[in-house]
LUMRO-743398 format. One line per field, with one value per residue: residue number from 1; x, y negated, z of N, C-alpha, C, CB in turn. Coordinates in nm, 3 decimals, m for minus. Glycine has a CB too. Example, Ala and Ser with C-alpha at 12.3 -4.5 7.8 and 13.67 -1.06 7.14 Angstrom:
<pts>
k = c(1,2) $
nxx = c(1.319,1.285) $
nyy = c(0.569,0.225) $
nzz = c(0.780,0.708) $
caxx = c(1.230,1.367) $
cayy = c(0.450,0.106) $
cazz = c(0.780,0.714) $
cxx = c(1.320,1.290) $
cyy = c(0.330,m0.003) $
czz = c(0.780,0.787) $
cbxx = c(1.131,1.408) $
cbyy = c(0.447,0.060) $
cbzz = c(0.905,0.572) $
</pts>
This chain:
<pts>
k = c(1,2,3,4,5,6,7,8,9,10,11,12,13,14,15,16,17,18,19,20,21,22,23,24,25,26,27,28,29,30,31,32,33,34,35,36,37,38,39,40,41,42,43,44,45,46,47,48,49,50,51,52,53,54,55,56,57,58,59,60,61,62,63,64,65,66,67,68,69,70,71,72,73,74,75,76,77,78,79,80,81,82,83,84,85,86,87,88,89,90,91,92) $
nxx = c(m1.465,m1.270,m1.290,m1.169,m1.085,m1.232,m1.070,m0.874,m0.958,m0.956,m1.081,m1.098,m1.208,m1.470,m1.646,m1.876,m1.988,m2.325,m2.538,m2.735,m3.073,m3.276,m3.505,m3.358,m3.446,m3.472,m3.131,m3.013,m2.834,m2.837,m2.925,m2.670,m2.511,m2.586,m2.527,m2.282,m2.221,m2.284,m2.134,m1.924,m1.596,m1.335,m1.471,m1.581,m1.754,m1.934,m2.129,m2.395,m2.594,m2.863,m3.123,m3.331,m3.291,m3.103,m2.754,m2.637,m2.325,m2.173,m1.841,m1.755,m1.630,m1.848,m2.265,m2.455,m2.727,m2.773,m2.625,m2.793,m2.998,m2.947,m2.896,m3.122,m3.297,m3.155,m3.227,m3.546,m3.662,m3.798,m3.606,m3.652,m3.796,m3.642,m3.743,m3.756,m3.581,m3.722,m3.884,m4.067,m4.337,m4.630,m4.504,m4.452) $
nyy = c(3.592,3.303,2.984,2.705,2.418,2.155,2.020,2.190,2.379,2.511,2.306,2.492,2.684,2.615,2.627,2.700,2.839,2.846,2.613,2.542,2.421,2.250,2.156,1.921,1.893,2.175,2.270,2.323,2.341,2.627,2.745,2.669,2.817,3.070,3.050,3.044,3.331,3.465,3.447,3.595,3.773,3.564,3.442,3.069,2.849,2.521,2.209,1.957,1.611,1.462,1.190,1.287,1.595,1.852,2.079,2.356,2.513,2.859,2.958,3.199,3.547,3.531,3.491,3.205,3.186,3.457,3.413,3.243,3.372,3.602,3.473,3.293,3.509,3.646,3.545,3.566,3.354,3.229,3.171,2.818,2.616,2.422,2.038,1.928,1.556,1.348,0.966,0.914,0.833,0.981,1.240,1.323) $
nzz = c(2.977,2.849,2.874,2.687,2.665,2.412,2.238,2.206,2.015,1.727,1.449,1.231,1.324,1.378,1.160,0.942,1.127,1.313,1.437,1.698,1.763,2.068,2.314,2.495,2.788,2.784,2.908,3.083,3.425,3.490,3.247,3.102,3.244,3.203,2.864,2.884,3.028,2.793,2.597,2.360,2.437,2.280,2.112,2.130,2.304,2.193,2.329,2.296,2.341,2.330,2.368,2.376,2.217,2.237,2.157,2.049,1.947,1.849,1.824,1.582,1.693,1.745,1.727,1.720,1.791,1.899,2.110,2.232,2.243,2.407,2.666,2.730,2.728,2.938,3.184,3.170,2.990,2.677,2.349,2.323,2.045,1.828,1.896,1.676,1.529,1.512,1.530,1.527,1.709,1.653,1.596,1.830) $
caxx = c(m1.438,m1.192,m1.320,m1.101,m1.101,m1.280,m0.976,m0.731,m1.037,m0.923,m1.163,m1.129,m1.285,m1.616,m1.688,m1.959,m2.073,m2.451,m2.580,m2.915,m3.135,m3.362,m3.549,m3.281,m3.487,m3.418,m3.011,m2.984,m2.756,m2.897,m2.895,m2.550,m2.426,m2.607,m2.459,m2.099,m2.210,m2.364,m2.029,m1.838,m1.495,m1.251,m1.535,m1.639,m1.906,m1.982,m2.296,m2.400,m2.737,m2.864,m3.243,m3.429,m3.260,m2.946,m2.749,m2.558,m2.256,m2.097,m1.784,m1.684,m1.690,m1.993,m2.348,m2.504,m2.848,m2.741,m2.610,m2.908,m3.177,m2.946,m2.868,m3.247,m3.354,m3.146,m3.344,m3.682,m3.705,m3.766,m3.545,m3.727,m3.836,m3.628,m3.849,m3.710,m3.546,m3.821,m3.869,m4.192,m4.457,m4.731,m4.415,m4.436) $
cayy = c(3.493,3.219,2.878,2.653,2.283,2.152,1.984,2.316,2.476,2.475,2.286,2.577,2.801,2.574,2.600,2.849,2.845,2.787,2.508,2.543,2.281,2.348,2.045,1.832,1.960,2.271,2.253,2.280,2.400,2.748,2.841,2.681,2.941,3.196,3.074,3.058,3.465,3.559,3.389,3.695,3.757,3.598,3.307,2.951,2.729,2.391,2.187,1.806,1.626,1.302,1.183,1.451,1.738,1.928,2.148,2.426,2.607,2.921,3.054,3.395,3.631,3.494,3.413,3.062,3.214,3.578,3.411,3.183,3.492,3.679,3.362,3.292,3.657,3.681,3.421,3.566,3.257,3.227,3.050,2.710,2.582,2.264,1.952,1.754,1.463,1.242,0.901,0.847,0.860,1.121,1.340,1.424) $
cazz = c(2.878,2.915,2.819,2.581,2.639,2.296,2.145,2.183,1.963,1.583,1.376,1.110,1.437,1.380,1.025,0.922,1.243,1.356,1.521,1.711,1.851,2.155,2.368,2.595,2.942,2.852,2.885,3.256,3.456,3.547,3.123,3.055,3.323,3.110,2.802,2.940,3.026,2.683,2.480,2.326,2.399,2.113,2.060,2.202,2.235,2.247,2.309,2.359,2.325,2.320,2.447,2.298,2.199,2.269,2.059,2.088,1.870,1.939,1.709,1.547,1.662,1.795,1.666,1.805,1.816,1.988,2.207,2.291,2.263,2.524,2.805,2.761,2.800,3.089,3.274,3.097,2.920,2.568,2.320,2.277,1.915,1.771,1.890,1.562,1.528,1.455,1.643,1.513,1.827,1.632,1.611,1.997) $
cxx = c(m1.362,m1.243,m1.160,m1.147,m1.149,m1.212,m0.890,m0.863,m1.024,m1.061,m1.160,m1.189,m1.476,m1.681,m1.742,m2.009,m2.213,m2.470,m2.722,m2.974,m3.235,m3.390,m3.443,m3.376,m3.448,m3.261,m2.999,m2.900,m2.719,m2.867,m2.746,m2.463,m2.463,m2.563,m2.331,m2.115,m2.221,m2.240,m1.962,m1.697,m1.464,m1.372,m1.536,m1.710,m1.901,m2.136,m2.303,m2.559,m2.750,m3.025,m3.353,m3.399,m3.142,m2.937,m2.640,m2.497,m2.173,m2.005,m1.745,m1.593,m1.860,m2.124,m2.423,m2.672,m2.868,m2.745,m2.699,m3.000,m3.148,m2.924,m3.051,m3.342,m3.310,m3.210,m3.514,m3.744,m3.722,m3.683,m3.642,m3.644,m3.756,m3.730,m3.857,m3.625,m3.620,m3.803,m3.999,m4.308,m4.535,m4.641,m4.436,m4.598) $
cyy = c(3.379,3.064,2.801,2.550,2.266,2.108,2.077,2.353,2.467,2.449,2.377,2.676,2.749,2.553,2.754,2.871,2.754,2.690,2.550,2.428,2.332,2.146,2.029,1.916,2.040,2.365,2.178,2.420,2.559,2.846,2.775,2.793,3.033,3.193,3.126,3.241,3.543,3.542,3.497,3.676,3.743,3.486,3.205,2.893,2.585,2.314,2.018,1.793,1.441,1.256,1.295,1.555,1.770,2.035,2.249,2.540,2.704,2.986,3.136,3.410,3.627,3.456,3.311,3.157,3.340,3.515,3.356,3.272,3.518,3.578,3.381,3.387,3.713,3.648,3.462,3.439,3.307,3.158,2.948,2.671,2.421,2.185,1.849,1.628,1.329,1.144,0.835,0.925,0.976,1.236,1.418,1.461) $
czz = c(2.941,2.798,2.800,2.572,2.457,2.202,2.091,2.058,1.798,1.529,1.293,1.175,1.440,1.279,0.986,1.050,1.340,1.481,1.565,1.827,1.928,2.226,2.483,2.744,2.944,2.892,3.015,3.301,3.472,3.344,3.099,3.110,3.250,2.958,2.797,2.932,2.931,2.571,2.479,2.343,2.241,2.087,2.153,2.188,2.274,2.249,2.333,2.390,2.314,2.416,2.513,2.240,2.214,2.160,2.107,1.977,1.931,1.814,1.670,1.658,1.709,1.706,1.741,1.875,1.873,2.088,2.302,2.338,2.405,2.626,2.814,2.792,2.943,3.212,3.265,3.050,2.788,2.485,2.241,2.129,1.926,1.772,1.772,1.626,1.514,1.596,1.610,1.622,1.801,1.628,1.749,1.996) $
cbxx = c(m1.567,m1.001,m1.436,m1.099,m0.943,m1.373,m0.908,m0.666,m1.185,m0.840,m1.163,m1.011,m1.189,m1.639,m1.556,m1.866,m1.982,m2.533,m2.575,m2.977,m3.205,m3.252,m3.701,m3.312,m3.602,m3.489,m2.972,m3.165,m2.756,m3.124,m3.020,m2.495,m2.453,m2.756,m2.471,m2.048,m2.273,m2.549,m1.932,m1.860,m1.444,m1.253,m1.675,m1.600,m2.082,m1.903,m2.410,m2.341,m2.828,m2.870,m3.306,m3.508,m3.290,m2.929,m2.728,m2.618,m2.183,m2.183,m1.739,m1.562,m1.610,m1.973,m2.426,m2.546,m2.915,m2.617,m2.523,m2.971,m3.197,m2.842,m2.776,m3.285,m3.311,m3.052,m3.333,m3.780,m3.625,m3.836,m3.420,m3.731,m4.026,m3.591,m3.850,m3.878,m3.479,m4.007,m3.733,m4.237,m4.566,m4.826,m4.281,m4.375) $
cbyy = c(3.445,3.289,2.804,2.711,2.206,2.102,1.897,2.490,2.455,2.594,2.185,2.626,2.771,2.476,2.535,2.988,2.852,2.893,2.368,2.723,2.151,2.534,2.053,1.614,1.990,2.325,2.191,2.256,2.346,2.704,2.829,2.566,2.980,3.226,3.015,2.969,3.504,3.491,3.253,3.727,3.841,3.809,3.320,2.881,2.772,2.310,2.290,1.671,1.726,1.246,1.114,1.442,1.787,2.014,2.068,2.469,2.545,3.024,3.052,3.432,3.727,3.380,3.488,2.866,3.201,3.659,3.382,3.101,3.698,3.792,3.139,3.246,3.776,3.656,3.233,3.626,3.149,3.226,3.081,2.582,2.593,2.250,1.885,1.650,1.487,1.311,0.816,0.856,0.740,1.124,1.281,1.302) $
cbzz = c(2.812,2.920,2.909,2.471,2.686,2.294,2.190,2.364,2.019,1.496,1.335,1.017,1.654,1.439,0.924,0.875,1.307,1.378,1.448,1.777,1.758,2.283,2.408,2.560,2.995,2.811,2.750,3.376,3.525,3.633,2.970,3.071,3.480,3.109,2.774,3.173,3.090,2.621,2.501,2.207,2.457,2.002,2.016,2.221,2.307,2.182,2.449,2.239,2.476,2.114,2.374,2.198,2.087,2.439,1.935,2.199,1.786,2.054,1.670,1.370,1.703,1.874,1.606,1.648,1.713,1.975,2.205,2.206,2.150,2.525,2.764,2.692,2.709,3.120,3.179,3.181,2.929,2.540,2.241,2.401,1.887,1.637,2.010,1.515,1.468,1.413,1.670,1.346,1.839,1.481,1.597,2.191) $
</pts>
């Protein structure tokens, strides 16, 4: 796969395509390398994050959440559960 700076990437390449949220810790270096491996030729992904959660899109021919199962299976991780957005304390 040949990564694609995020500006070359046609906004009409990121529409219809899943977003998934997973807890900020776990969006380390060791699974982005296993995303980068699990991204289908002919798609791309992007990802950010902020305090508490990170996110990650991947586009046709790709699915966001394939690609998560298989990076995180490669590792024998699982793919971690969206912690929310909440900023209210009983939330955590």
């Amino acid at each position: 796969m040949t990564a694609v700076p995020y500006p070359q990437v046609p906004r009409s390449a990121w529409e219809g395509a899943e977003t998934v949220y997973l807890p900020y810790s776990d969006l380390d270096p060791e699974i982005l390398a296993a995303i980068h491996q699990a991204v289908p030729d002919g798609a791309t992904y992007g990802f950010n994050h902020d305090y508490r959660r990170a996110w990650v899109t991947v586009t046709k021919p790709g699915n966001t959440r394939d690609v998560l199962q298989a990076a995180f299976g490669s590792l024998g991780r699982a793919l971690p559960d969206d912690p929310g957005d909440s900023d209210d304390p009983g939330d955590s």
